[in-house]
C-alpha positions in Angstrom: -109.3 43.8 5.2 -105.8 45.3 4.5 -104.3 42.6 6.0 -106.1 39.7 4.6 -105.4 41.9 1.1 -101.7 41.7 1.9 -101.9 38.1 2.4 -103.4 37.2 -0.8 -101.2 39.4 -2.9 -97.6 40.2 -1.3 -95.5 37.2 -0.4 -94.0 38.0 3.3 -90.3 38.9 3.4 -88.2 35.9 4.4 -87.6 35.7 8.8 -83.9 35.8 7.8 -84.3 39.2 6.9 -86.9 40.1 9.5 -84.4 38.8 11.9 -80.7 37.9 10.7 -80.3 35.2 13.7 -82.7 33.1 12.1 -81.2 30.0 10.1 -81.7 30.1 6.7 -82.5 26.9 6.0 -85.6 27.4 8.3 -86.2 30.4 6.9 -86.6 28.7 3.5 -88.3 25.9 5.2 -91.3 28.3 6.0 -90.8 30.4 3.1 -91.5 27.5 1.2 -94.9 26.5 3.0 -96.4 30.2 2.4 -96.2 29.9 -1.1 -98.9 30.6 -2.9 -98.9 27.9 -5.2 -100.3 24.5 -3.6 -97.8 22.9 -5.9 -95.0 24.5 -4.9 -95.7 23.9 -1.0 -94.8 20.6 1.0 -97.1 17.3 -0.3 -97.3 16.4 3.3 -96.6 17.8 7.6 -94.1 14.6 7.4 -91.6 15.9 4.6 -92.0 18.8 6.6 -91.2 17.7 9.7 -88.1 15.5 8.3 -86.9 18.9 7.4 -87.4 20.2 10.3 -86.1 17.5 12.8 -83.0 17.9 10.7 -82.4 21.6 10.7 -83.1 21.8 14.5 -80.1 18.8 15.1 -78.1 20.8 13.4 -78.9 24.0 15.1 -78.2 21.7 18.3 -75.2 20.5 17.5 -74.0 23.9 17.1 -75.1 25.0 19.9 -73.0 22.7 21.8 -70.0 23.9 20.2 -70.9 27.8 20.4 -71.1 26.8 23.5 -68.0 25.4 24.3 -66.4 28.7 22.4 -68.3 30.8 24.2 -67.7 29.1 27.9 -63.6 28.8 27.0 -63.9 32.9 25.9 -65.5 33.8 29.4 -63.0 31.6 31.5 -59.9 33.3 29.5 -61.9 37.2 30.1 -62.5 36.5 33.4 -59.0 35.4 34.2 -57.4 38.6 32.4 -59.6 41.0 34.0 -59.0 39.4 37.6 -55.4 40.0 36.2 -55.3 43.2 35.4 -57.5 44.3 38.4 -54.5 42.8 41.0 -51.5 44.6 38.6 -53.9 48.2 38.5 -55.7 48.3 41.5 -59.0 48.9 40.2 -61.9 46.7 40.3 -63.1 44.9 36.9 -65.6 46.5 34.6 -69.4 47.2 35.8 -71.0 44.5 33.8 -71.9 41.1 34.3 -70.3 38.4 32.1 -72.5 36.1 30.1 -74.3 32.9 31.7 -74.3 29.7 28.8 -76.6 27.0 29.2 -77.7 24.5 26.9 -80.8 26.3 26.3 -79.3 29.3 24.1 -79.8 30.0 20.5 -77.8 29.5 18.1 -77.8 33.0 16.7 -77.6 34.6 19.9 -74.6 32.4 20.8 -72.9 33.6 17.3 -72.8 36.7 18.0 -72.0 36.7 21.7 -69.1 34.7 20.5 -67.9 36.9 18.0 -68.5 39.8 20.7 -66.2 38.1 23.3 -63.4 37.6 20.4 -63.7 41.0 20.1 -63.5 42.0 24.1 -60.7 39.4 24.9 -58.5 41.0 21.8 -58.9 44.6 24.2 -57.9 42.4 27.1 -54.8 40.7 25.6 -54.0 44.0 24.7 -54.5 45.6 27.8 -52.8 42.9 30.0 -49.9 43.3 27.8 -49.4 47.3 28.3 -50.3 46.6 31.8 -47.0 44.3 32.4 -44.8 46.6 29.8 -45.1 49.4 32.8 -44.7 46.9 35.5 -41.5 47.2 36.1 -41.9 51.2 35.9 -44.6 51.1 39.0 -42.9 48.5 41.6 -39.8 51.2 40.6 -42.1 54.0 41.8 -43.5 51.9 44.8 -40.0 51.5 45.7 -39.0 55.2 45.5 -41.8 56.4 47.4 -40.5 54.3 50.1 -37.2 55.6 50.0 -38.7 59.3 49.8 -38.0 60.2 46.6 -41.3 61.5 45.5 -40.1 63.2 42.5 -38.6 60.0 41.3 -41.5 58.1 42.0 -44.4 61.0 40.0 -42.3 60.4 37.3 -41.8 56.6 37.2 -45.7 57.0 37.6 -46.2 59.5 34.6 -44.7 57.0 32.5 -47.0 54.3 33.6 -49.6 56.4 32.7 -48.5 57.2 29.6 -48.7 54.1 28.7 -51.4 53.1 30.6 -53.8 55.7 31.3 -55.8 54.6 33.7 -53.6 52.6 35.7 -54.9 53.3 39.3 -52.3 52.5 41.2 -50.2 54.9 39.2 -52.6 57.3 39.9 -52.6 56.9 43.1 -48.6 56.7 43.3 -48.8 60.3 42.2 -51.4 61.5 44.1 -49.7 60.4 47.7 -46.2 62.2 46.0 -47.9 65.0 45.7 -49.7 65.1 48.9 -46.0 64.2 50.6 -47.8 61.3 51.9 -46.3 57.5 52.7 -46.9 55.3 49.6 -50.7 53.3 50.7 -50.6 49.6 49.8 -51.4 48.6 46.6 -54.9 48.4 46.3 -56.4 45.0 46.6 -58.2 43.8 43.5 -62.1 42.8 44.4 -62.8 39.6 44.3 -65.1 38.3 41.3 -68.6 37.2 42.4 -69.6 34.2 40.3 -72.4 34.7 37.6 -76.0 34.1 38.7 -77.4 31.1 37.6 -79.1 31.4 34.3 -82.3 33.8 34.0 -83.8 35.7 31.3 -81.4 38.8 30.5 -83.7 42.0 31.7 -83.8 44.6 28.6 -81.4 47.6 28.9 -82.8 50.7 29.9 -84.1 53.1 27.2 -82.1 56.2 26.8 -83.5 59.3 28.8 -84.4 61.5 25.4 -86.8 58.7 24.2 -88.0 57.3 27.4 -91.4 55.5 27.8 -94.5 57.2 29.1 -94.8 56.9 32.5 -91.2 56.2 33.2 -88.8 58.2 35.1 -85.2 58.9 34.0 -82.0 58.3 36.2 -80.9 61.1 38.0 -77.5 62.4 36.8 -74.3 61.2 38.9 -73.0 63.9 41.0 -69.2 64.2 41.8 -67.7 66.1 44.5 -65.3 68.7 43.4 -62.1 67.9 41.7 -59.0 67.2 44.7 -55.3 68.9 43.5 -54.2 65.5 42.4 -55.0 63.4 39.4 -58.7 62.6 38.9 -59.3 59.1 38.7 -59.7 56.9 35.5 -62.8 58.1 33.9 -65.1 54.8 34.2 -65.2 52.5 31.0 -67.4 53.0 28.3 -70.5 51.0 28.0 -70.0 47.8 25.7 -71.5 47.4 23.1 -74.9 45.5 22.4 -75.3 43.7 19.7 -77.7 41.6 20.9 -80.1 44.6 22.4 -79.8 45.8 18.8 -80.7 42.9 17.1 -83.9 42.9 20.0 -84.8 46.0 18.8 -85.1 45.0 14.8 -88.6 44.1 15.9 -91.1 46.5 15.5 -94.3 46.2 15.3 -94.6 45.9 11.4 -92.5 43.2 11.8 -94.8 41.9 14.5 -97.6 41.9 11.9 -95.8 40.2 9.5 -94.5 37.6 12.2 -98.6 37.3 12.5 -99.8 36.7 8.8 -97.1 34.0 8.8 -98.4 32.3 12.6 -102.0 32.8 11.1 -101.0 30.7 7.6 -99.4 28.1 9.3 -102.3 27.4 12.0 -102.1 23.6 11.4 -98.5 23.7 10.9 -97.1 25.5 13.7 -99.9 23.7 16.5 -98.5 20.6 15.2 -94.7 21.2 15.0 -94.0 23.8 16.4 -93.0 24.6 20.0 -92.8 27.9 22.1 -89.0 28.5 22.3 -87.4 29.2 25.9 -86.4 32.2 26.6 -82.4 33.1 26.0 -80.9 32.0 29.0 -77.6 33.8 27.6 -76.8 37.0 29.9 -74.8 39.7 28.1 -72.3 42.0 29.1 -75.0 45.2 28.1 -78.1 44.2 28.6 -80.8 44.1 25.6 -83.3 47.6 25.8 -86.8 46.1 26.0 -88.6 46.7 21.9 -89.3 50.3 21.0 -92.9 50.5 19.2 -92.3 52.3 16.5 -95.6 52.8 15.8 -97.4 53.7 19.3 -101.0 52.2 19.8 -101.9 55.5 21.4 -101.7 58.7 22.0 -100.2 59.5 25.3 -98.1 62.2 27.3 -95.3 61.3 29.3 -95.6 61.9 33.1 -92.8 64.8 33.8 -90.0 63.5 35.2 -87.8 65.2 37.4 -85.2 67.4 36.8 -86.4 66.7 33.2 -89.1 68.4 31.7 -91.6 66.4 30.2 -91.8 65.2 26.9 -95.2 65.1 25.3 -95.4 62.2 22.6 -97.0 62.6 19.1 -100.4 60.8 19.1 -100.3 58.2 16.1 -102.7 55.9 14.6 -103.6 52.5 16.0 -103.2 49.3 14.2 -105.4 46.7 16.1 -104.1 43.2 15.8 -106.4 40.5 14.0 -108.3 38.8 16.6 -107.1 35.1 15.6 -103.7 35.8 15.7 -101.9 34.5 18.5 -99.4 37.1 18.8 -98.5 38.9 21.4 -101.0 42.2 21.9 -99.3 45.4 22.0 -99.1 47.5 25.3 -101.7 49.2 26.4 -101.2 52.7 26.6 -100.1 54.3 29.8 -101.8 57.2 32.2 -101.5 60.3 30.4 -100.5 62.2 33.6 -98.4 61.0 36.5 -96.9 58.0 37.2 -99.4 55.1 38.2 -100.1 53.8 41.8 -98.0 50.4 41.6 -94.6 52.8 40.6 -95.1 55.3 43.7 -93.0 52.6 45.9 -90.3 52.1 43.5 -89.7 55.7 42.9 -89.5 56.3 46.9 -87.2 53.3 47.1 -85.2 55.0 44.0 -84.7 58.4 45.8 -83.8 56.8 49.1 -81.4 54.7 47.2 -79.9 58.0 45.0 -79.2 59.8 48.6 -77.4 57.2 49.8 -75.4 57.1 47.0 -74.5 60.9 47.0 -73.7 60.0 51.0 -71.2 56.9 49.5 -70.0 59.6 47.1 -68.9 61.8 49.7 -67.2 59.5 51.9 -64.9 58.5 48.1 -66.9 55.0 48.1 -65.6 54.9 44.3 -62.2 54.4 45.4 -62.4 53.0 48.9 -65.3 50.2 48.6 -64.8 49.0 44.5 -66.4 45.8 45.2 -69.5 47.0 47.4 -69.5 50.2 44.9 -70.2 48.0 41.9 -72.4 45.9 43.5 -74.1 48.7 44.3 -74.0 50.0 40.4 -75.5 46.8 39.2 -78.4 46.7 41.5 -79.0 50.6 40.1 -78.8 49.3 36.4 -80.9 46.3 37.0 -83.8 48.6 39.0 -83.8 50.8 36.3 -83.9 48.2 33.8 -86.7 46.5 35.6 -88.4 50.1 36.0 -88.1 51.1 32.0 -90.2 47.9 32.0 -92.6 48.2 34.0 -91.5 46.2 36.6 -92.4 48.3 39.5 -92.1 45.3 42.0 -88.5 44.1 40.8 -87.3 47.6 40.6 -88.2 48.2 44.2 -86.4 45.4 45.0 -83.6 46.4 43.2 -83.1 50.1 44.5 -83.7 49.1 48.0 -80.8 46.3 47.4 -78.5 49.3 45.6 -79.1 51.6 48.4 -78.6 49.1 50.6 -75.3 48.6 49.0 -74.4 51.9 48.8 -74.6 52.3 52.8 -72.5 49.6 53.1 -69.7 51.1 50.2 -69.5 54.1 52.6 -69.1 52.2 56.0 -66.6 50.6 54.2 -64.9 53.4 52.8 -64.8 55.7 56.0 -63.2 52.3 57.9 -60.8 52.1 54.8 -60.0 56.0 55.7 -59.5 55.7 59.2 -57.4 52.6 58.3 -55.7 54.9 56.2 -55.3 57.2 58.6 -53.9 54.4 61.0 -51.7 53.1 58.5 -49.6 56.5 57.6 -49.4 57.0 61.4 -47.9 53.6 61.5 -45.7 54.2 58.0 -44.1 57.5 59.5 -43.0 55.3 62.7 -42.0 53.0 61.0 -40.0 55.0 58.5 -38.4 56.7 61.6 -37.3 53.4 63.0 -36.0 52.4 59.9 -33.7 55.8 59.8 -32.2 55.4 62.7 -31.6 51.4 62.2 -30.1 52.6 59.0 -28.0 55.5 60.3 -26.6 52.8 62.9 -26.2 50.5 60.1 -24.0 53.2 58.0 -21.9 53.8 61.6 -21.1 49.9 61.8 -20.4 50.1 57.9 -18.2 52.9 58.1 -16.5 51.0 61.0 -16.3 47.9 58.8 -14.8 49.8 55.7 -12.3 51.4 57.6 -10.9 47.8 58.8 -10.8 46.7 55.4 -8.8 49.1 54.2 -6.3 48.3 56.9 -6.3 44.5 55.6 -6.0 45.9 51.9 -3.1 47.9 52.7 -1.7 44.7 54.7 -2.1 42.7 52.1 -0.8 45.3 49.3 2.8 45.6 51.8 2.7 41.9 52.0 2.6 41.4 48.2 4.8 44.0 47.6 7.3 42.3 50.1 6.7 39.1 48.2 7.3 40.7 45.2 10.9 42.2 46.1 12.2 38.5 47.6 11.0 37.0 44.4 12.8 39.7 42.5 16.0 39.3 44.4 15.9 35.5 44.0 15.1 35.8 40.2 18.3 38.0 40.1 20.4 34.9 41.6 19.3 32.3 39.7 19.4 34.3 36.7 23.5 33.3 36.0 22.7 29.3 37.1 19.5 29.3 34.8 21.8 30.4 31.8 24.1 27.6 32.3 21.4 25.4 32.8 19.3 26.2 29.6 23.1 25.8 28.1 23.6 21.9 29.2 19.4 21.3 28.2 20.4 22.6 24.4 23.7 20.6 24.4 21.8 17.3 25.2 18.9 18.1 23.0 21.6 18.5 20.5 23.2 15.5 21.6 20.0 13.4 21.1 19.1 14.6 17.8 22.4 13.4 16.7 21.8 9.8 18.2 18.3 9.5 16.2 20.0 10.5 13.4 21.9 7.6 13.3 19.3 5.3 15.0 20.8 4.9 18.2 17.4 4.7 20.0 17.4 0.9 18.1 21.2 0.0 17.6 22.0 1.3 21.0 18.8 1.1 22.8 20.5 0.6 26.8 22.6 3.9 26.2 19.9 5.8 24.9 17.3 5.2 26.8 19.7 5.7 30.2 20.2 9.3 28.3 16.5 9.9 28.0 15.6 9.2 31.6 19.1 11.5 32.7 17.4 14.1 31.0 13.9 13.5 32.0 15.5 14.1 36.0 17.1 17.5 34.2 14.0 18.9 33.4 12.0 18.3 37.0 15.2 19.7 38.4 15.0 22.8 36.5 11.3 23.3 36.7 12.2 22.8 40.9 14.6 25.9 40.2 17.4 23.3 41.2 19.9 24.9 38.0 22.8 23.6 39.5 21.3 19.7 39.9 20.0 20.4 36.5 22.8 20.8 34.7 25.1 18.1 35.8 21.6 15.8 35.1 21.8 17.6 31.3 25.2 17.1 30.9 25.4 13.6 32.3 22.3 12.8 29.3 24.5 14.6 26.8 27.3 12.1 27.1 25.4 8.9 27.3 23.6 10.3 23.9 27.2 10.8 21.9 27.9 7.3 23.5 25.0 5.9 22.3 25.2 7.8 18.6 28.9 6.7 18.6 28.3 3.1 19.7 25.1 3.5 16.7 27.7 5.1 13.9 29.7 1.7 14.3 27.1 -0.5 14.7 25.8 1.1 11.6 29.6 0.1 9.2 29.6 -3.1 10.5 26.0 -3.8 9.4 26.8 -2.5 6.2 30.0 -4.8 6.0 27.4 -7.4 7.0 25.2 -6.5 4.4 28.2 -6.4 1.7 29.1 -9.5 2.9 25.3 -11.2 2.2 24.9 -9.9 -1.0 28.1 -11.3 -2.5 27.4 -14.6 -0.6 23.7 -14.6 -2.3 25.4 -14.0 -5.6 27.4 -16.9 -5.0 24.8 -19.0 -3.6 23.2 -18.4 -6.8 25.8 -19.6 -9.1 26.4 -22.2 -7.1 25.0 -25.5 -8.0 23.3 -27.7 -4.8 25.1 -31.2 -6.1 28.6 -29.6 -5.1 30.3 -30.9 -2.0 30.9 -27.4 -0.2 26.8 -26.0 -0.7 25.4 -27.6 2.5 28.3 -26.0 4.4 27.8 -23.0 3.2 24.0 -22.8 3.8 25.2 -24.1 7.3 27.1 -20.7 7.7 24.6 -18.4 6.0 22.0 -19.7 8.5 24.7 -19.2 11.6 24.9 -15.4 10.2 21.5 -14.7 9.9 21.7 -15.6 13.7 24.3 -13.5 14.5 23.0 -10.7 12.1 19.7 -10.7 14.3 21.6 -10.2 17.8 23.4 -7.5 16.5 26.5 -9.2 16.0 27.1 -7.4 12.8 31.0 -8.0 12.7 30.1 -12.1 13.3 27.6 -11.8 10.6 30.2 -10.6 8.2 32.8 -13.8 8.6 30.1 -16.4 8.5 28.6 -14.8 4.8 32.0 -14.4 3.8 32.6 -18.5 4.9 28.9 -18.7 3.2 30.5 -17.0 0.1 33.7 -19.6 -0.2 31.9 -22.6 0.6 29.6 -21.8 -2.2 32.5 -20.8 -4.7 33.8 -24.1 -3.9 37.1 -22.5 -2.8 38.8 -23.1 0.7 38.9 -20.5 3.1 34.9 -21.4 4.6 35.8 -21.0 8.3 35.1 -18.1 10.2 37.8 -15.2 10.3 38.9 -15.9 6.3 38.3 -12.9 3.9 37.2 -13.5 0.3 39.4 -11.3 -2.5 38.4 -7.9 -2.8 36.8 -7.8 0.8 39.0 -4.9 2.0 38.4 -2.3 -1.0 34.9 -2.6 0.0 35.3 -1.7 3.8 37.4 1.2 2.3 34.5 2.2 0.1 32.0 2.1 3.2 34.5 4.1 4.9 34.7 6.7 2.3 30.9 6.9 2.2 30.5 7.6 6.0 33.5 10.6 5.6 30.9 12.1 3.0 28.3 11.8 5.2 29.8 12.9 7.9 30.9 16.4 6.1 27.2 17.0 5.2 25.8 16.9 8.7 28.9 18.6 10.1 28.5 21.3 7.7 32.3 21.0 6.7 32.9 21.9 3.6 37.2 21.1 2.9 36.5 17.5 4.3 33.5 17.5 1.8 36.2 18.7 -1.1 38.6 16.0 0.0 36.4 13.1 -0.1 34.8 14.8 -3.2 37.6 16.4 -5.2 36.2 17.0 -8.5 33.2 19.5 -6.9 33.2 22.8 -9.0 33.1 26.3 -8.4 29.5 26.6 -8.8 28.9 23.6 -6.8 30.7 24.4 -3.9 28.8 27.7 -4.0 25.3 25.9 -4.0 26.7 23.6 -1.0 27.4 26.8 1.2 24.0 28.6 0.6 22.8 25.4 1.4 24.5 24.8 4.3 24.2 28.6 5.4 20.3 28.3 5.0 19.5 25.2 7.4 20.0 24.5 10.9 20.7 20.7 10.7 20.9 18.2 7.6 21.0 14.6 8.3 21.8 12.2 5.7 21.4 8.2 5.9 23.2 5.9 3.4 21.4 2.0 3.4 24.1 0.1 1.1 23.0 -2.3 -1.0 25.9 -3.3 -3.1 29.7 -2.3 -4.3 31.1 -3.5 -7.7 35.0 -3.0 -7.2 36.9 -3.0 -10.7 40.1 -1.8 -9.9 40.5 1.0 -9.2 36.9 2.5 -9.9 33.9 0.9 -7.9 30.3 1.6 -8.3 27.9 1.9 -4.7 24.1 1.3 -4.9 21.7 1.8 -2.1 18.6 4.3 -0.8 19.1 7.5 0.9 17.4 9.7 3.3 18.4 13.3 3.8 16.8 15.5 6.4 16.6 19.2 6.1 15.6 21.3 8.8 15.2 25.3 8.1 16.5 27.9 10.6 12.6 28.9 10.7 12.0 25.2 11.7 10.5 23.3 8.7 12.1 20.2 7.8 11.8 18.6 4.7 12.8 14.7 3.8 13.9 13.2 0.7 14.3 9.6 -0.1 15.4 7.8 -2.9 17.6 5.5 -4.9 21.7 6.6 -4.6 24.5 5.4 -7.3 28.3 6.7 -6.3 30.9 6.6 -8.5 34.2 6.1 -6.5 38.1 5.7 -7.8 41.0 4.9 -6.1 43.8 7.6 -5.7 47.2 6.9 -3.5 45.6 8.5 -0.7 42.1 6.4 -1.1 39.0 6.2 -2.7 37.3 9.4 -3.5 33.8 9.8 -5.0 34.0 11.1 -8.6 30.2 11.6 -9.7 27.0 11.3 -7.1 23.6 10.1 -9.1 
């Protein structure tokens, strides 16, 4: 009657809160179908089942990806901890990864997801302090080879420091100590594949709350502690979120779970489908449901070494008899354990003394991988036990003992291996000291022959050294006199581009260039005395070819004179007179001769040019028009000045120049005292004689070098003043 009271007054807590893994749209779904308004409910099962059709796609859908998380998570966890069992040496955690299949829910696969995140963030971190110290152990390996145990404990120590429980580390240290040879590194157990999928059995209950009936695991003994290291303490449990979230059921719950099955009898016949069982294995098993209420009163059977543990008696809450829940248990023997456990409890003790055997015999260490499988089969019997499973468990223990004889075959083979192995490292070692004391005999041999050739070769350079000395010492006078002739024609050829001998007198200079070209191979041949007859012989053929360029250069400018007064004429000259075509006939003829070169030819035929066009006899070549010689003098006059400048000489510069004051004539010598060379190039373009007084126009181009070696160039438009004394013209005024 309380019940049915309940369900006509309370409204039933939503299954999202009874259990947080349920979706909340189906939560709300059936939340919405127990109300107690009519109105308020579904109109028809077909709205309902469109709701539901569309909740559970969605729940499959996600599924499928959880999945997919969850499946990528355990391929990366399983391929660090395979990792970090080869780099340490010690076998992978006692726990059996997860097995997905497409039949998992979607709230189990949430938070088995969010619980690998969790473990492969220890992992990463983990795998990357493991290969920070890697260096550090192979260092340690490698002393302990070499003998050097104190170097090795401590390359060890500060592995472990960083990585507590590194076991080969431990190890390291613990054959250092003992002064035995390093053992190979540990090989890392092989990872047996996951089982296929099966229901994940329920952890087992902790021993202060354990069922009635059931019997707690013995403690683990140890044997006594060994002087070295104790191994890594074994790694904590995982945690369980999933066993916890099993455990959120009690048996309130249950009831509830019933009132809401007994509402919907139509609904859920109809609809509704049993749901498979969660295929999804975790890495702690779930502990099977604790009744928090018990149905009965009952005293535990006493359990060995334990004292027993008499349970409260507590009122029983029958389930309604239509519900089609799940009864609760029935309640257990009040004394002693009942007839279908006797077997598994023999099979349990057999199985616990041959683990104290494996124990003895260091099984832990030797046998990892037999030793773990034997450590599973022990959690999974008393998993099955705690359950009730006495069959299973049976099974189980006799598999874990079973395992446990074969950890310590393995690990007393593993010792005389060992054993075998040392006796084989010590002769070995042996061998390898007297290879390497012959090998430090043939060394010492081989050093002291190369010595000899290093002191060989040091007398042989030192030798070397002396002739080269000696021979530097008597080419030293010839070397002088040769960089003496390489200056002179360097000299020589700045002079000649000066005055553009490389194009007025192109045949000497280039002879010159190629004389001096042989100079230079001759000298870098340490041939001085070749060398300087080549420099000298390209010194003369430059002055030849500047000398050959400075009178090349006043005839051109005669020749120039000479066109610029037959132009003028030609211009006042009228095409209708009888003496024009003649005198175009001798411009054209020195144009011609202007172009070879023939600068002195060039001259006479303007000058002809210049008569014919005046109209005046005196056309044919070799006749000088009035005036013609003040103008050569002029020309003449102008190269003296020139000359003075780039000779630095200052009285013939006052005697072409005359008028040149004090101040002047100091400003000339600072100037000349301040630069190395000074070149100065006077183009003509025109002399005006009056008299006594002419007037020169033309461009100029002076180039300064410094005595630090900048040069400086300045070109522009020249106007000389000149007058004629007895001795010549001079130049009054320079603008």
């Amino acid at each position: 009657m309380e019940i049915l009271e309940l369900l006509r007054t309370t409204a039933p807590p939503p299954l999202s809160e009874v259990d947080p893994t349920v979706p909340r749209e189906l939560s709300a779904v059936v939340e919405r179908a127990l109300r107690k308004d009519p109105a308020q409910r579904f109109p028809d099962l077909a709205q309902m089942r469109a709701q539901l059709e569309g909740i559970r796609r969605r729940l499959d859908d996600e599924a499928v990806r959880l999945g997919q998380q969850v499946r990528a998570r355990l391929d990366e966890i399983r391929g660090l901890q395979d990792r970090l069992a080869a780099r340490t040496g010690e076998a992978p955690e006692d726990e059996t990864l997860p097995v997905v299949d497409d039949r998992a829910r979607v709230g189990t696969l949430r938070a088995l997801e969010h619980q690998l995140a969790e473990k492969l963030e220890r992992l990463r971190a983990r795998a990357q302090r493991v290969e920070a110290v890697e260096a550090a152990h192979a260092h340690g390996v490698e002393l302990m080879r070499r003998g050097d145990a104190e170097g090795a404990i401590a390359e060890f120590e500060q592995v472990l420091r960083e990585v507590p429980e590194h076991r080969g580390a431990l190890e390291g240290i613990r054959q250092a100590r003992r002064g035995a040879p390093p053992a190979p590194a540990p090989e890392a157990p092989r990872r047996v594949p996951p089982p296929p999928a099966a229901p994940p059995p329920p952890a087992p209950a902790p021993p202060a709350a354990a069922r009635p009936g059931s019997v707690a695991p013995a403690p683990e003994r140890r044997p006594a502690p060994a002087p070295a290291p104790p191994p890594p303490a074994p790694a904590p449990s995982p945690p369980a979120p999933l066993a916890r979230r099993s455990r959120a059921f009690g048996w309130r719950e249950a009831g509830l779970a019933a009132i809401v099955l007994l509402a919907l009898v139509g609904v859920a016949a109809y609809l509704l489908r049993p749901a498979p069982a969660p295929p999804v294995v975790s890495e702690s098993p779930p502990a099977a449901p604790a009744p928090a209420e018990p149905v009965a009163a009952a005293s535990p059977a006493p359990v060995a070494p334990a004292p027993p543990a008499p349970v409260a008696p507590a009122p029983t809450v029958p389930p309604p008899a239509a519900v089609p829940a799940s009864p609760a248990p029935a309640a257990p023997p009040s004394v002693g354990p009942p007839p279908a456990r006797v077997p598994a409890e023999e099979a349990r003790a057999k199985m616990l003394a041959a683990r104290e055997d494996a124990i003895r015999a260091d099984a832990e260490r030797w046998a990892l991988q037999s030793w773990a499988a034997a450590v599973a089969k022990q959690r999974e019997g008393d998993a099955a036990f705690e359950r009730g499973e006495a069959g299973r468990a049976e099974r189980a223990y006799r598999e874990a003992g079973d395992s446990y004889v074969r950890a310590g075959r393995e690990a007393q083979q593993v010792a005389a291996d060992a054993q075998r192995a040392a006796e084989a490292e010590r002769q070995r070692k042996a061998q390898e000291a007297q290879r390497a004391a012959e090998a430090e005999r043939q060394r010492a041999a081989a050093e002291a022959e190369r010595q000899k050739a290093v002191e060989a070769e040091r007398q042989r350079q030192a030798a070397l050294q002396r002739q080269q000395a000696e021979e530097t010492a008597r080419l030293a006078p010839l070397q002088q006199e040769t960089e003496r002739a390489r200056s002179a024609a360097v000299s020589a050829r700045e002079q000649a581009l000066r005055v553009e001998a490389e194009k007025v007198a192109k045949a000497l200079f280039e002879g010159a260039r190629v004389r001096e070209q042989e100079a230079d191979s001759l000298a870098s041949r340490q041939s001085f005395a070749a060398a300087t007859q080549a420099y000298g012989d390209a010194a003369l053929r430059y002055g030849a070819a500047a000398q050959r360029a400075q009178l090349a250069r006043a005839a051109r400018s005669e020749a120039d004179q000479a066109r610029g007064q037959m132009l003028d004429a030609k211009k006042r000259a009228s095409p209708g007179t009888a003496g024009y075509q003649a005198g175009v006939t001798e411009e054209q003829q020195g144009q011609l001769a202007y172009e070879r070169g023939g600068f002195k030819q060039a001259a006479d035929r303007f000058r002809a040019a210049e008569a014919a066009f005046a109209g005046t006899p005196g056309g044919a070549p070799g006749s000088r028009a009035p005036g013609g010689d003040a103008r050569v003098e002029i020309q003449a006059a102008l190269d003296t000045y020139k000359r003075a400048i780039e000779a630095k000489d200052l009285a013939l510069l006052q005697k072409i120049r005359p008028g040149l004051t004090a101040a002047e004539l100091r400003r000339i010598r600072e100037a000349f005292a301040q630069g190395r060379s000074q070149s100065v190039d006077l183009s003509v373009q025109g002399i005006d004689v009056a008299g006594d007084e002419a007037e020169a126009r033309g461009r100029r181009l002076d180039v300064f070098v410094s005595k630090d070696g900048q040069t400086f160039r300045s070109e522009g438009a020249f106007v000389f003043k000149l007058r004629r004394l007895p001795s010549g013209w001079v130049i009054d005024a320079v603008n």
